[in-house]
Structures are given as C-alpha cells and as structure tokens.
C-alpha positions as CSV (number, residue, x, y, z in Angstrom):
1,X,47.5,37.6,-11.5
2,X,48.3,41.3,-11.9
3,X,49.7,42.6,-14.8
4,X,53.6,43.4,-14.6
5,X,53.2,47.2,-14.9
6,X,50.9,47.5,-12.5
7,X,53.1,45.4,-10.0
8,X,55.7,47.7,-10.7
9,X,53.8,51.0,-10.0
10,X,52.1,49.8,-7.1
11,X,55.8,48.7,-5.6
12,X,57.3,51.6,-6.6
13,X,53.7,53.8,-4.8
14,X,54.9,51.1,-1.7
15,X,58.1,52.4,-1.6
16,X,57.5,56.0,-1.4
17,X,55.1,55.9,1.4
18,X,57.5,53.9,3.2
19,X,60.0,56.5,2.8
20,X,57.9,58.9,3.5
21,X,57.7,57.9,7.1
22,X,61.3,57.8,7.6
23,X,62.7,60.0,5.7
24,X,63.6,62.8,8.1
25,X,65.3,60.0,10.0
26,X,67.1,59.0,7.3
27,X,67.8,62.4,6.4
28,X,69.6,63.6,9.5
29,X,71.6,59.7,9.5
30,X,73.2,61.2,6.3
31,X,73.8,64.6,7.6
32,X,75.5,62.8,11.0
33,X,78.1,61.5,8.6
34,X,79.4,65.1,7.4
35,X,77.6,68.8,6.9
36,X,76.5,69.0,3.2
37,X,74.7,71.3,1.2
38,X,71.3,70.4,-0.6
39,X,72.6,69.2,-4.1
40,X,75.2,66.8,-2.3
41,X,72.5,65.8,0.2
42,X,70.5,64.6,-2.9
43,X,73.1,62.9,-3.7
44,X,74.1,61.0,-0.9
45,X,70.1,59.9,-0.6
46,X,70.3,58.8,-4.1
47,X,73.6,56.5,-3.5
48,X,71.9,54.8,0.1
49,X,69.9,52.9,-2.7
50,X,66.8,54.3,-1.5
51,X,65.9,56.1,-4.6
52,X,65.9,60.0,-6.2
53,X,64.6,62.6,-3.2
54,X,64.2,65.5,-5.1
55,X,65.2,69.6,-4.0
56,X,61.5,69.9,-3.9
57,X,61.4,67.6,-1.1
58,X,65.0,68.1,0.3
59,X,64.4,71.7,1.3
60,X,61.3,72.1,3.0
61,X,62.2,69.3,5.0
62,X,65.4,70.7,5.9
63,X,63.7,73.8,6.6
64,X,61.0,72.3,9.0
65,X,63.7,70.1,10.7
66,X,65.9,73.9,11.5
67,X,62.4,75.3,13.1
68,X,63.0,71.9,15.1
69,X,66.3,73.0,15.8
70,X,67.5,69.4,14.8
71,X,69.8,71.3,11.8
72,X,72.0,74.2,11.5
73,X,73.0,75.9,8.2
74,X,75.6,78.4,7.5
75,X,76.7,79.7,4.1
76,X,79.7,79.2,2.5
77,X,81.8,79.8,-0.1
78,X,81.3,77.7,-3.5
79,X,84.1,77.3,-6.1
80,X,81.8,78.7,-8.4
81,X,79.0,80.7,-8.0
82,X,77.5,82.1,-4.6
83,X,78.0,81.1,-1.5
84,X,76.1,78.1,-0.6
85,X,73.8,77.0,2.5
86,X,75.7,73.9,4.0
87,X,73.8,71.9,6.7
88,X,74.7,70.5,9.7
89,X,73.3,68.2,13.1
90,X,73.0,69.7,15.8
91,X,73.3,68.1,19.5
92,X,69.5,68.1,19.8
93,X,69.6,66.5,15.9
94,X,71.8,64.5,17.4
95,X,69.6,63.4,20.3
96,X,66.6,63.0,18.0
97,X,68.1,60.5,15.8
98,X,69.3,58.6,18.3
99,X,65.9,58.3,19.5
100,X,64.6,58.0,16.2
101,X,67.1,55.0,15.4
102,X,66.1,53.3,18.8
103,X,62.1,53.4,17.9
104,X,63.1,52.1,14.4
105,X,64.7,49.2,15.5
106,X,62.0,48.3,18.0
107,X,59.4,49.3,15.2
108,X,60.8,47.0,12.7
109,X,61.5,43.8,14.9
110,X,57.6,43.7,15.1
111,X,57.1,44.5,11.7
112,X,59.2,41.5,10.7
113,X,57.7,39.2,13.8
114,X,54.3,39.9,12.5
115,X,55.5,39.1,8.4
116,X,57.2,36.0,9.7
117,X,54.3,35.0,11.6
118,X,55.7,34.9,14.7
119,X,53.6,37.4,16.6
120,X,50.6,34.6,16.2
C-alpha cells in the first residue's frame, strides 16, 4: 500500500507532466475565447480546474508560441499603471488549434480504449 502523501505527490507529479504536453493547446483554447493579457490568462488557466500555471511558465510560452506566429500581442492601456501586453490568436493560431484539438481527440479515444481494455 503506499502511504497517502506519497499518493498525493506522485498524482499531483502525474498531473503536471500531463499538462505539460498540452498546455500550449490549452493555452491558445483560452486565448480563442477573448485576447487577455498574462495576469488574466493565469487566471483563466487557474478557473478551467486544471491547476495554478504560473507567469514563469505563462510567458516564455507565449513568447515561443509569437516566434510560431500562432499569437499576437499589442500593448494597451491599463487603468493603472503602464500599458499592458494583451495577447491575441492569430488565423494561423487558429489553424493550429484546430489541428491540435483534432489529434487530441483521436489521441485520447486510444488512450481510453487501451485503459478500458478494449484495444486487447
């Protein structure tokens, strides 16, 4: 039997490497919905139930994902404070999460034939 704790870290250790694989995808799902800036994308990731993504992680994936072209940012003006980067799909981000959406979906009907044993 393992020890409750240890259950709970090693789900938790599951969970994040599962995210890591999709979080890019899941990333530029929330950003289809409405341009956002960083803080409120944090946000938005915390309240799909998938957990805290921290700025650390936010950014340089944002970053990568405008060399991709898949994001646009712009700056705009904050109620308080200086402007603010705000980030946006483009068409090709667009394009790419449809994609990514459709090799999800085929990726995860295996996934759950194999764990229900039907694959065998």
């Amino acid at each position: 039997m393992i020890p409750v704790e240890r259950q709970a870290t090693e789900d938790r250790d599951r969970q994040t490497q599962l995210l890591r694989g999709a979080l890019d995808m899941c990333l530029l799902a929330v950003l289809a919905g409405e341009p956002a800036h960083g803080y409120e994308l944090v946000r938005r990731m915390k309240a799909t139930g998938i957990g805290v993504v921290s700025y650390g992680t936010i950014y340089p994936l944002l970053t990568r994902m405008r060399g991709l072209g898949l994001v646009v940012d712009k700056h705009e003006a904050s109620p308080a404070g200086p402007p603010r980067k705000v980030y946006a799909l483009t068409d090709t981000g667009g394009v790419q999460l449809a994609a990514w959406r459709q090799q999800w979906t085929h990726f995860t009907g295996l996934v759950d034939a194999v764990l229900s044993e039907r694959a065998f």
